[in-house]
C-alpha positions in Angstrom: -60.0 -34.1 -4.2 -56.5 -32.0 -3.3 -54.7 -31.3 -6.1 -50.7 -29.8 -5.3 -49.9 -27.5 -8.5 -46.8 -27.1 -9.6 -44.9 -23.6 -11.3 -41.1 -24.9 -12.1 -38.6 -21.9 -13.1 -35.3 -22.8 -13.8 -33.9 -22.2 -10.1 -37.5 -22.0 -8.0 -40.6 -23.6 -7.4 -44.0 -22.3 -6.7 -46.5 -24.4 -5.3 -50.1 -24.7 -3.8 -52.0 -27.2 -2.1 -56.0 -26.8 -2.8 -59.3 -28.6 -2.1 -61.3 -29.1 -4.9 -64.1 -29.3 -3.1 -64.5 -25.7 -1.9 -61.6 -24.3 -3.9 -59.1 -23.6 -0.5 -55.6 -23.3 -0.9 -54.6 -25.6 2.3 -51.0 -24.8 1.9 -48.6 -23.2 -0.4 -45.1 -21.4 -0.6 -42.0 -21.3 -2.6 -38.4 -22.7 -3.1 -35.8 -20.4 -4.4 -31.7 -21.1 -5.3 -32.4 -24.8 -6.2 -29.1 -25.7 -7.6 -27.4 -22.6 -6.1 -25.6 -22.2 -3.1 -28.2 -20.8 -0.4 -31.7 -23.2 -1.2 -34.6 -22.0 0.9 -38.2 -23.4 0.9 -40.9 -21.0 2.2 -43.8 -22.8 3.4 -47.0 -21.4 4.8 -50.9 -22.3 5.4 -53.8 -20.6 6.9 -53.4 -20.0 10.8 -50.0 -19.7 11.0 -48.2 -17.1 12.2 -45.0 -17.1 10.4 -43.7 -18.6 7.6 -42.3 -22.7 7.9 -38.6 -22.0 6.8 -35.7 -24.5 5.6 -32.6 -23.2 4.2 -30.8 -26.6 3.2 -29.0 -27.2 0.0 -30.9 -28.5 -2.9 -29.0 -29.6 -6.0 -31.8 -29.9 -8.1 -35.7 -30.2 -9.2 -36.2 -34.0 -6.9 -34.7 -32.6 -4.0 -36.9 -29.4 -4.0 -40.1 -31.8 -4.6 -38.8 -33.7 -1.8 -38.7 -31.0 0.9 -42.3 -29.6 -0.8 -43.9 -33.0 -0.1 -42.7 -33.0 2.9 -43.9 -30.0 4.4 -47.0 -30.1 2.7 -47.1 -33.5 4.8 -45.5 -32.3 8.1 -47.6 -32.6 11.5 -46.9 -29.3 12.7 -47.3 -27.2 9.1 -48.6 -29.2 6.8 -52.0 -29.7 5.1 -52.5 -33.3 5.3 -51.3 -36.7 7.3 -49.7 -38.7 4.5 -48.8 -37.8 0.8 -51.3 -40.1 -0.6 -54.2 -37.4 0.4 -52.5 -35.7 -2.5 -54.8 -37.0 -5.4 -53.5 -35.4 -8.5 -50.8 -32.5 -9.4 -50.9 -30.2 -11.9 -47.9 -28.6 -14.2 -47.6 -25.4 -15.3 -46.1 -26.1 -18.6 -44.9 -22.1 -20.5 -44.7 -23.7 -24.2 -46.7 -26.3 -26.0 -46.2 -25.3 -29.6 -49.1 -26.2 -31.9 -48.9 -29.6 -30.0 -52.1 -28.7 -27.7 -54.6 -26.6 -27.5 -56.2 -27.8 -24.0 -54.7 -29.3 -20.7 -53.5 -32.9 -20.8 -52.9 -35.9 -18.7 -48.9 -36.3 -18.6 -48.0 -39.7 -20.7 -44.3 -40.7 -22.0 -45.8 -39.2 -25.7 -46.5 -35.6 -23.8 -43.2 -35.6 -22.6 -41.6 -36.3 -25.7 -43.6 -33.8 -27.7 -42.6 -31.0 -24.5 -39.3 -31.8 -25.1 -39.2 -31.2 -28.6 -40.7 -27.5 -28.1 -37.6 -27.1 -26.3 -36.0 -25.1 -28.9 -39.2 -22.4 -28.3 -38.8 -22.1 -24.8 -35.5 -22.8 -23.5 -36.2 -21.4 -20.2 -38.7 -22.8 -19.1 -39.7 -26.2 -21.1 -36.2 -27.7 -19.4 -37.5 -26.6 -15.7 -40.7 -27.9 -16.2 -39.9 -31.3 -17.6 -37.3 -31.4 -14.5 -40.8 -30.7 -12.0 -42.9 -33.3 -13.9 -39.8 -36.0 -14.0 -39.2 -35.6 -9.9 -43.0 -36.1 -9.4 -42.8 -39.3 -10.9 -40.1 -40.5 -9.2 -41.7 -39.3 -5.8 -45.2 -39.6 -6.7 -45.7 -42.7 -9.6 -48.9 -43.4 -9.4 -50.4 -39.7 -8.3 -52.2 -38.9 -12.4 -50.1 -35.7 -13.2 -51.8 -32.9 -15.8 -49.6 -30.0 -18.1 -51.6 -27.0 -18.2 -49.9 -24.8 -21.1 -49.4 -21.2 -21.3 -49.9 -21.3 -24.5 -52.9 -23.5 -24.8 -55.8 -20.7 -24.5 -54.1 -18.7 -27.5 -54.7 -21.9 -30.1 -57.7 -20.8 -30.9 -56.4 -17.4 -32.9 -57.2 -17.3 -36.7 -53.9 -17.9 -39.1 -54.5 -14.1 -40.1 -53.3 -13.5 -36.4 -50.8 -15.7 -35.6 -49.3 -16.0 -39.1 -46.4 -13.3 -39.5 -45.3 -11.5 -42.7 -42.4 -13.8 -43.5 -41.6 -16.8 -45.8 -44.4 -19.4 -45.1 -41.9 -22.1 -45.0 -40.4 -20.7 -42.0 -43.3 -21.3 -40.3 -44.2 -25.1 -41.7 -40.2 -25.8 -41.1 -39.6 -24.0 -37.9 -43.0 -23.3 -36.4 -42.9 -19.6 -36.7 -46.0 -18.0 -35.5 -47.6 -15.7 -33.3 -47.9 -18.6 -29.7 -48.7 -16.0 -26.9 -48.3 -16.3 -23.4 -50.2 -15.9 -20.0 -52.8 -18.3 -21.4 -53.6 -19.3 -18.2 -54.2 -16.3 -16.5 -55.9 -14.4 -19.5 -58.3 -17.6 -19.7 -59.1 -17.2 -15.5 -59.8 -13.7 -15.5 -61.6 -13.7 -19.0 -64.2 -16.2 -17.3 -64.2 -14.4 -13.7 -64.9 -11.1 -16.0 -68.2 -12.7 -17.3 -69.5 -13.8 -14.0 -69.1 -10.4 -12.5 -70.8 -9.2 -15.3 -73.9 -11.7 -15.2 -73.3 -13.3 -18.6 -72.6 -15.8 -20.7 -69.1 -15.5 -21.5 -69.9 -16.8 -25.3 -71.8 -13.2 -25.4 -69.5 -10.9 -24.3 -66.2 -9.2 -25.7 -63.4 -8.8 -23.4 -59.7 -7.4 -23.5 -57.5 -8.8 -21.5 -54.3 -6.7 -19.8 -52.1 -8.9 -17.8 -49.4 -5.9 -16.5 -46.1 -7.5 -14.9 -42.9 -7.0 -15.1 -43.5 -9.1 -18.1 -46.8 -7.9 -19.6 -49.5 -9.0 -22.4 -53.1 -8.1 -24.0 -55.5 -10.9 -25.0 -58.8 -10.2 -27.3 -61.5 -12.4 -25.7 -64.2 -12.9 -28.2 -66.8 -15.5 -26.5 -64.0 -17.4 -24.9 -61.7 -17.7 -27.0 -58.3 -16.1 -27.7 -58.6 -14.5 -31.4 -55.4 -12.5 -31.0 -52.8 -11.5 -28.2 -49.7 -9.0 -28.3 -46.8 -11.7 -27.3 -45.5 -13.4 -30.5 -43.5 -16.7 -31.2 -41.4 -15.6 -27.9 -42.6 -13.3 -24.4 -40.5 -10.6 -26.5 -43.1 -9.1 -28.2 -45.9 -6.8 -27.7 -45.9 -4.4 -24.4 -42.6 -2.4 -23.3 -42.3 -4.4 -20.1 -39.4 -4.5 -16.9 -36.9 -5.2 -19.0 -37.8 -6.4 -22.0 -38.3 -4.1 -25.1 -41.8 -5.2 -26.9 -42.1 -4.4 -30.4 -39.7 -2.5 -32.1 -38.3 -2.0 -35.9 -36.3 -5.5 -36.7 -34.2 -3.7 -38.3 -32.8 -2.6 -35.4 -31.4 -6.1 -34.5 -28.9 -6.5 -37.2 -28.0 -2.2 -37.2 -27.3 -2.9 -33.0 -25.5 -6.0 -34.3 -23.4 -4.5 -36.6 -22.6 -1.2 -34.6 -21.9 -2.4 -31.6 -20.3 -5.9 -32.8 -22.6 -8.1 -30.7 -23.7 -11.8 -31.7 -27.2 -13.5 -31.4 -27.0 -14.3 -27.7 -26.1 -10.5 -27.0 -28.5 -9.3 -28.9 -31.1 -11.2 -27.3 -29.6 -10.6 -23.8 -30.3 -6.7 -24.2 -34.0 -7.1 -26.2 -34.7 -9.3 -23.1 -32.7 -8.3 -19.6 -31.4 -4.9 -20.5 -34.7 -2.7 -22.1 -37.9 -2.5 -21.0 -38.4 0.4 -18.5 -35.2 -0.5 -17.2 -33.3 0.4 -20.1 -35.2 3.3 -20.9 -34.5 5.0 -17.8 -31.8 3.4 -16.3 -33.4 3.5 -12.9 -35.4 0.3 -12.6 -37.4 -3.0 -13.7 -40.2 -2.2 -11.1 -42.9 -0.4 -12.0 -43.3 1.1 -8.7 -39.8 3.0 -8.5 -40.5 4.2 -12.4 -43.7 5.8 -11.2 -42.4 7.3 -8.1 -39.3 8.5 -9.9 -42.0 10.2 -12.5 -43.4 12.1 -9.8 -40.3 13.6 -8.9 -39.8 15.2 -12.3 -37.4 12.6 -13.4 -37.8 13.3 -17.6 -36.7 10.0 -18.4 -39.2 7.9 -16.2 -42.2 9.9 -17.5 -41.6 9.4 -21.1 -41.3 5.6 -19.7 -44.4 5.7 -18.4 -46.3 7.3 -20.8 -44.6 4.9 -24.1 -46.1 2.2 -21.8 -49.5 3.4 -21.2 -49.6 4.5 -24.9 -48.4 1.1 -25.8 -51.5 -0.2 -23.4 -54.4 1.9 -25.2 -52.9 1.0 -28.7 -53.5 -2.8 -28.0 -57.0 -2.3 -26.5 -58.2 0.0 -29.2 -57.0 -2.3 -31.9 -58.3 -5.4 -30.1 -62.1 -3.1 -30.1 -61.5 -2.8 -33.8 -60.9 -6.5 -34.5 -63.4 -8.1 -32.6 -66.1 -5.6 -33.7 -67.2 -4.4 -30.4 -66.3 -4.7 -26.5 -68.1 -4.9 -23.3 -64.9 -5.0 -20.6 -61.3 -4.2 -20.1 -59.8 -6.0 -17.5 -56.5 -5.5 -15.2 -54.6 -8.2 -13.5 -51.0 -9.3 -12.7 -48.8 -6.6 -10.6 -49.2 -3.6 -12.2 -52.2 -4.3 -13.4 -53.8 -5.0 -10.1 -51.8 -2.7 -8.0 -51.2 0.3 -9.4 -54.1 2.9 -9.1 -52.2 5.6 -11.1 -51.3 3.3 -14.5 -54.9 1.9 -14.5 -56.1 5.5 -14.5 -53.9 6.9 -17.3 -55.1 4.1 -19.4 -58.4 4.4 -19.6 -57.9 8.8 -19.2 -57.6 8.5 -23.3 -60.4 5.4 -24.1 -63.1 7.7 -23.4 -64.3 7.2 -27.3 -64.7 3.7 -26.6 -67.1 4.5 -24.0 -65.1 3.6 -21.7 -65.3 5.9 -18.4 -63.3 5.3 -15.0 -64.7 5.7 -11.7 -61.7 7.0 -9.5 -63.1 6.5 -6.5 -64.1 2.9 -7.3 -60.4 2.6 -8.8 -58.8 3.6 -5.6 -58.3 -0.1 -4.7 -55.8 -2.7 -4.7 -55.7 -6.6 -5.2 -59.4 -7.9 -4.9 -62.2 -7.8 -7.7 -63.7 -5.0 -8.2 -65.4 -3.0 -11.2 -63.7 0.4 -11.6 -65.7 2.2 -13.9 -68.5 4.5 -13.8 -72.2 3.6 -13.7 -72.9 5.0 -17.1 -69.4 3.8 -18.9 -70.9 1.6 -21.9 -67.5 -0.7 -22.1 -66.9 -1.7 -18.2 -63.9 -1.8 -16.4 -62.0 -4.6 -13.6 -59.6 -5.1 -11.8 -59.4 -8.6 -11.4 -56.6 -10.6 -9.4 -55.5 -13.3 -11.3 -55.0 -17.3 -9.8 -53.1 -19.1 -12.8 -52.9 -21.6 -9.3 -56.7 -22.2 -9.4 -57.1 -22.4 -13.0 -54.6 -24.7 -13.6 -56.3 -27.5 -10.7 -59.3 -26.6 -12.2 -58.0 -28.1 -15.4 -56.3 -30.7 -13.5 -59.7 -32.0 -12.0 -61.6 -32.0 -14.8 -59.1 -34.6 -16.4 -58.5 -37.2 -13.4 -62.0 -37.1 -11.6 
């Protein structure tokens, strides 16, 4: 079976084209600008040299699907003869609400109840409705599946996703802890246990997906009992740019002071803090560090509220779940950076955790980092939301 998935943003598209029966991405690339002057669709498979390129304008979601389907079909760069190869397609979809807790087969009810979580992810819900809605057109008899960010985080316990406010605010407005990155938490959870040899029902796990937009998942046998994103990506971590948790009070103080309104308000918590605020240098991790190193006072003090921040999360996620038998690392930072990973785990020693630096010298591929005798282990596992998601998608149209 191929499976295409599909990642919708507001103005790009991220795709792949895998074979479910040996797990091979056959093709895969990305559309940028769609609605914006200057569309471009990078395209590329295994074998080729360099990357398939059309710059053409794309006005919006169908006509990006379009020029997807038909490289993914093209003699020359694509990855099969004809578009009815393509079996199934699978939807990353970033909010679900309380609506599901599992991937789903995409019906007219789906739809309606992703539209009405809307309001909780405005962002993204609209972009991926617009990628599931020009499949159909293109595709209408392909079986389409939503695999939700949020979906691995359903199983938390009220007493962690319930927050110290009004309990009507949550039965009225659906207020709650929702957490993100369910999808890659959930794929490097499982990988986590098979490099260990275990069942994953067994073992204890904390989770650290480090991007530019960042968040810590307790893995307790498989399931998500609590995770440092909240009812929006705002919470938790201090991340590229946006600020993670902080005093509320500060909101309305900020708003009164400085006479800005809700949308400006949330327009600095989201696109102006973060590492970037805090230093007013960068979002990338890699130019805070680097900046660090040159003595620049600001950008350490970054650097080290983040990797504070880090260590709080994992030693309180220990505490909750009793016990814990692996940290792992994985997104950008996470699996990139050789000097973050190693400040982390410089002040978990308590935990019995203990970091092998030669084994931590490494970048992008799995790998356990700690030392032979550290009781908690340590990995760096690259995460594929991509695979996890036609995984999903298989299991519910084979």
């Amino acid at each position: 079976m191929k499976v295409l998935v599909l990642n919708c943003g507001s103005s790009s598209l991220k795709y792949q084209l895998i074979d479910m029966n040996n797990e091979s991405v056959l093709c895969k690339g990305l559309v940028e600008r769609i609605g914006i002057e200057g569309s471009v669709l990078k395209h590329e498979k295994d074998g080729m040299d360099e990357k398939y390129v059309v710059e053409q304008p794309m006005k919006d979601h169908k006509d990006a699907i379009k020029l997807v389907l038909d490289a993914v079909a093209d003699e020359k760069v694509g990855a099969v003869k004809d578009m009815k190869e393509i079996d199934a397609v699978g939807h990353r979809v970033v909010h679900a609400g309380e609506k599901f807790a599992c991937s789903v087969v995409i019906t007219e009810e789906v739809e309606a109840a992703l539209k009405e979580c809307i309001d909780l992810a405005p962002l993204h819900n609209p972009a991926n409705l617009m990628g599931i809605d020009a499949c159909k057109a293109i595709l209408p008899d392909v079986p389409m599946v939503a695999v939700f960010d949020t979906a691995f985080h359903q199983t938390m316990p009220k007493s962690s996703y319930l927050y110290g406010l009004p309990h009507e605010l949550y039965t009225k407005y659906g207020v709650r802890r929702y957490g993100f990155h369910g999808t890659s938490h959930k794929y490097v959870s499982q990988r986590a246990a098979e490099m260990l040899g275990k069942n994953i029902e067994d073992v204890k796990i904390v989770t650290c997906h480090l991007g530019n937009g960042a968040s810590i998942a307790a893995v307790d046998g498989g399931k998500c009992v609590d995770t440092s994103m909240g009812f929006t990506p705002l919470e938790g971590l201090i991340m590229g740019t946006r600020c993670g948790d902080i005093d509320p009070a500060i909101i309305p103080f900020l708003m009164r002071k400085e006479g800005l309104d809700a949308d400006a308000i949330d327009k600095l918590m989201n696109k102006e803090s973060g590492v970037y605020g805090m230093t007013g240098i960068s979002s990338d991790f890699r130019d805070i560090d680097a900046a660090a190193s040159e003595g620049n006072e600001l950008a350490q003090a970054a650097l080290e509220a983040y990797v504070k921040k880090v260590q709080k999360y994992i030693g309180a996620y220990a505490t909750e779940m009793n016990g814990l038998d692996a940290v792992v690392f994985t997104a950008g930072v996470g699996e990139n950076s050789i000097t973050i990973r190693e400040r982390i785990a410089s002040n978990l020693e308590f935990l019995g955790i203990k970091l092998d630096v030669e084994a931590n010298n490494v970048r992008g591929k799995d790998t356990v980092i700690s030392a032979a005798d550290s009781k908690v282990k340590l990995l760096l596992i690259p995460t594929n939301e991509e695979l996890m998601i036609a995984r999903d998608t298989l299991e519910l149209v084979k």
